[in-house]
RODO-2510 file (C-alpha; in nm, 4 decimals, decimal comma):
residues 106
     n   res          X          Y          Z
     1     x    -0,4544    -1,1279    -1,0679
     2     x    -0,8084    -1,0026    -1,0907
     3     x    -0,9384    -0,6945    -0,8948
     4     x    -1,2919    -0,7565    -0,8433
     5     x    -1,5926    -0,6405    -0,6951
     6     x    -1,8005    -0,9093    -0,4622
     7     x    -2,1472    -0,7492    -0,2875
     8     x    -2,1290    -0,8391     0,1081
     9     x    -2,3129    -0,8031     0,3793
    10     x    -2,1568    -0,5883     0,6521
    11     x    -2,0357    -0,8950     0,8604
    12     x    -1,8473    -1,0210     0,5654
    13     x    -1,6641    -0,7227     0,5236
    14     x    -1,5218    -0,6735     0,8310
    15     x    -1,3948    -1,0147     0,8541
    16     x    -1,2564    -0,9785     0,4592
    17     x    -1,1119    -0,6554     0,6269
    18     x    -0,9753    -0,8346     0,9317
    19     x    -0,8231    -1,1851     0,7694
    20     x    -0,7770    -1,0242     0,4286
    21     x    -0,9898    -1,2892     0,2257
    22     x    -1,3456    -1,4199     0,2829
    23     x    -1,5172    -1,6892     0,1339
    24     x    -1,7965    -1,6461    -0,1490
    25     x    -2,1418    -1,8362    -0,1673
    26     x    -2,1640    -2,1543    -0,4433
    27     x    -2,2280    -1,9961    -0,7475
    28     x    -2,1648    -1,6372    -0,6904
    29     x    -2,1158    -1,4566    -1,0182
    30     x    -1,8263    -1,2184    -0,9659
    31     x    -1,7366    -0,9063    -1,2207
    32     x    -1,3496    -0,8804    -1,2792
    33     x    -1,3001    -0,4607    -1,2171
    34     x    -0,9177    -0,4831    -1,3823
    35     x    -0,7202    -0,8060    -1,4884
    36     x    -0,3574    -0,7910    -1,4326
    37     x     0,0136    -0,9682    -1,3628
    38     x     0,0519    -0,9866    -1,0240
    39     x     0,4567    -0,9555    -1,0608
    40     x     0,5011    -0,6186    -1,2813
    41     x     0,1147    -0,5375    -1,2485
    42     x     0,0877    -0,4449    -1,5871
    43     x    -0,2462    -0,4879    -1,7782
    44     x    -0,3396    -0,8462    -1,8654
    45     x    -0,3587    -0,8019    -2,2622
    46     x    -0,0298    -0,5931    -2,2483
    47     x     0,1332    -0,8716    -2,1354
    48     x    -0,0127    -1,1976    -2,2860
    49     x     0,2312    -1,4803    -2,4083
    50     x     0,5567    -1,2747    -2,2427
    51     x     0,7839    -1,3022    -1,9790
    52     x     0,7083    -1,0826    -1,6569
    53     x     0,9225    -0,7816    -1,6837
    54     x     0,9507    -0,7756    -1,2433
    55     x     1,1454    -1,0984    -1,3242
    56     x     1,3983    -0,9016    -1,5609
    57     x     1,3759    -0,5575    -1,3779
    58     x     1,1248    -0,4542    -1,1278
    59     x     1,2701    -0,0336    -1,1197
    60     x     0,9479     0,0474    -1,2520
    61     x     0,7403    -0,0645    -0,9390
    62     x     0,9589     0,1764    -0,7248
    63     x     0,9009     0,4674    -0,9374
    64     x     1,1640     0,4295    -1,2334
    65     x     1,5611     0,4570    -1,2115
    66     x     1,6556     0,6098    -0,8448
    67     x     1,9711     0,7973    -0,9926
    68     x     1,7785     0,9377    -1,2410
    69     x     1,4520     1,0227    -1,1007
    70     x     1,3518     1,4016    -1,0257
    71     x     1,3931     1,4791    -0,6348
    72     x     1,1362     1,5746    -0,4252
    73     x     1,0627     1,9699    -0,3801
    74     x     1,0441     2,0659    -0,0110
    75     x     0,7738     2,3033     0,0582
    76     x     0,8859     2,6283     0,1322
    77     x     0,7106     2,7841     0,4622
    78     x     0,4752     3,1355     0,4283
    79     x     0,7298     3,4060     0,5735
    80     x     0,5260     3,4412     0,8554
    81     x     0,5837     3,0751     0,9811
    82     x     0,8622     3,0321     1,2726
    83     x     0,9949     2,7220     1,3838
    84     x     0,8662     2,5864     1,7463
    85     x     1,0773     2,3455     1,9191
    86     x     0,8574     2,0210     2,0839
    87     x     0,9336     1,8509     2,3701
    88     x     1,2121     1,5257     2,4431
    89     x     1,0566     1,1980     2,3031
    90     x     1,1530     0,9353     2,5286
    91     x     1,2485     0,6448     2,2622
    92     x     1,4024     0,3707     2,5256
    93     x     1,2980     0,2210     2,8916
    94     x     0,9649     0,2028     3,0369
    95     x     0,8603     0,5699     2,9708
    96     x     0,8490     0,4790     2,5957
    97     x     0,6494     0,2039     2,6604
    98     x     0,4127     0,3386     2,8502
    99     x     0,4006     0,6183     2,5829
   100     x     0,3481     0,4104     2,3135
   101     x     0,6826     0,4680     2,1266
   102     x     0,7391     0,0761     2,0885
   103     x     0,4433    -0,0098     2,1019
   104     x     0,2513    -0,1171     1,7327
   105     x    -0,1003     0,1051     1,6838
   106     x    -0,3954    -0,1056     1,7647
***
């Protein structure tokens, strides 16, 4: 893969933003940003003429080995913080819907 940067007008971009692609004039010179494998995303020249690691492993695209990976620190709150409980969230029947629980963000 090849991160790139294309110059667009502002109509192109939203519809490159909306569909996820767009297409370029004939003849558009484009500069490659970053040149990489799209499987294990590794640099280009680190991995010329090899296999693609994701094939063998893919642990390091999630961070490294789970059992063996540091946990996360929880924050601890000033000593002046209290708790406040919130209100019921209605998760099921119409009330939700109309809430917007089920419903995707537009």
């Amino acid at each position: 893969m090849v991160a790139a940067e294309v110059e667009v007008t502002p109509k192109i971009a939203k519809t490159a933003d909306y569909r996820g692609s767009f297409k370029a004039t004939e003849g558009q010179r484009i500069d490659a940003l970053e040149v990489y494998c799209k499987g294990c995303r590794r640099p280009y020249d680190e991995v010329t003429g090899q296999d693609c690691s994701a094939k063998i492993d893919n642990r390091h695209l999630i961070g490294g080995d789970q059992s063996t990976r540091a946990k996360r620190k929880i924050p601890v709150p000033p000593p002046s913080a209290r708790a406040v409980p919130g209100g019921r969230i209605q998760r099921r029947g119409i009330e939700a819907y109309v809430g917007g629980v089920s419903r995707p963000p537009r």
